[in-house]
C-alpha positions as CSV (number, residue, x, y, z in Angstrom):
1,X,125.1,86.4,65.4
2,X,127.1,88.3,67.6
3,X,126.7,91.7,69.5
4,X,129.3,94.3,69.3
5,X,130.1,96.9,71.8
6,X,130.8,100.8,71.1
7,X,134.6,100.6,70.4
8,X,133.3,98.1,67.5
9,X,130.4,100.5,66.5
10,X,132.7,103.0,66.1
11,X,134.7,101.6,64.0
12,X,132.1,99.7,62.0
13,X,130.2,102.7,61.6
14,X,132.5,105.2,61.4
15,X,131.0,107.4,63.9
16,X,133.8,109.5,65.9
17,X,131.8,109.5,69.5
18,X,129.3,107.9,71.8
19,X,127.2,111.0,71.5
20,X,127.4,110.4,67.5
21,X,125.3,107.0,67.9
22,X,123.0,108.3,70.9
23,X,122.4,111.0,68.7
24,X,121.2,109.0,65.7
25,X,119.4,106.7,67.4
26,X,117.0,110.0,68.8
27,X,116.8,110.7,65.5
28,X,115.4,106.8,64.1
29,X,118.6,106.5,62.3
30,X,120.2,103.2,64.7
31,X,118.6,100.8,66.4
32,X,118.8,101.1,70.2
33,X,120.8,98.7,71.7
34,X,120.2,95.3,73.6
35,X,120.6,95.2,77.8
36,X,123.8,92.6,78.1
37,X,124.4,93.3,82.1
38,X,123.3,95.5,84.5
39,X,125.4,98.0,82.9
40,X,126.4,97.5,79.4
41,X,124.6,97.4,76.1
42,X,125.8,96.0,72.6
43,X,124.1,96.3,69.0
44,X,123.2,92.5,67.0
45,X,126.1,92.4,64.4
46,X,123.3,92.2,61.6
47,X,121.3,95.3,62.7
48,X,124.6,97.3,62.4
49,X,125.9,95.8,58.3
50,X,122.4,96.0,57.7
51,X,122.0,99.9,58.3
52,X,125.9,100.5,57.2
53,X,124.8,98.5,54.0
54,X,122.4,100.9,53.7
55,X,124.0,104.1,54.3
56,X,126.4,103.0,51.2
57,X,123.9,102.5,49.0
58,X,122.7,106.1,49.0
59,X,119.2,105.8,50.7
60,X,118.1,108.5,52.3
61,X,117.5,109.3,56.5
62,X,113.7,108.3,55.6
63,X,114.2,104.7,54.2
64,X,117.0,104.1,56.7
65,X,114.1,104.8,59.5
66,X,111.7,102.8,57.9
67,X,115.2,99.9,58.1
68,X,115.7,100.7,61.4
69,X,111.8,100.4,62.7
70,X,112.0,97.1,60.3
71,X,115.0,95.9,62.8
72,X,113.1,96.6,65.8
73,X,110.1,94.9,64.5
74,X,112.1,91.6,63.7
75,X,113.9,91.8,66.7
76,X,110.2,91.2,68.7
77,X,109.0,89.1,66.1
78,X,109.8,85.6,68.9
79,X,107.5,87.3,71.3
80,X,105.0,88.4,69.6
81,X,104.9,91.3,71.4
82,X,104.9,94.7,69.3
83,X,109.0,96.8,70.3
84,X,108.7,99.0,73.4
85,X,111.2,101.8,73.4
86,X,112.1,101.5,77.2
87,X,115.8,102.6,76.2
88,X,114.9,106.1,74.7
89,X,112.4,106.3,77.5
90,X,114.9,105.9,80.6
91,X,117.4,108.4,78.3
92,X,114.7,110.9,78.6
93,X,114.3,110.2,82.1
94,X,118.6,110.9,82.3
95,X,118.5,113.6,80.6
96,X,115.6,115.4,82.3
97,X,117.3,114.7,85.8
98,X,120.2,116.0,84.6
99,X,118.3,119.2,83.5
100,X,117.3,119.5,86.8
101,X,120.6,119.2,88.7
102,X,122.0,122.1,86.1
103,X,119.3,124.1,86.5
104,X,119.8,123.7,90.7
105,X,123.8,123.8,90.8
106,X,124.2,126.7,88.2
107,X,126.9,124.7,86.4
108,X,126.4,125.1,82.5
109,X,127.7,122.5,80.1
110,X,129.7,123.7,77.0
């Protein structure tokens, strides 16, 4: 197993930005990724062919969620613990402060 980094998601996935994955893994379509330091995250090699895998065989955004909770599930499995979504939790968290500093500076994003 190995974990790959965004230029490698990228490329595997064929996604064109960051903002491409973050975006699909809002929407239940990519597994969130795994803390490797303080500040950098990667995605297990077999989460990503798995879900690519998927995509080529035609299934639709549904089963690929119902893949993608299956992932998340198996990656918990060893603790026996059930996932916790702490990752989309502190990008809320981001997101709303950054919400906040817009709203207070006046700057608008494009």
């Amino acid at each position: 197993m190995s974990i790959l980094r965004m230029p490698a998601i990228k490329a595997e996935t064929g996604h064109s930005s960051h903002a491409s994955i973050y975006n699909a893994i809002h929407a239940g379509l990519f597994t969130m990724p795994v803390r490797i330091g303080e500040r950098s995250v990667g995605w297990p090699s077999e989460e990503v062919q798995a879900i690519n895998a998927a995509r080529i065989a035609g299934q639709t955004d549904e089963q690929i969620r119902e893949l993608v909770n299956t992932l998340h599930t198996a990656r918990c499995a060893a603790t026996g613990e059930p996932f916790k979504p702490t990752w989309l939790d502190r990008s809320a968290q981001v997101k709303k402060q950054a919400a906040k500093r817009v709203k207070r500076t006046g700057l608008a994003t494009a």
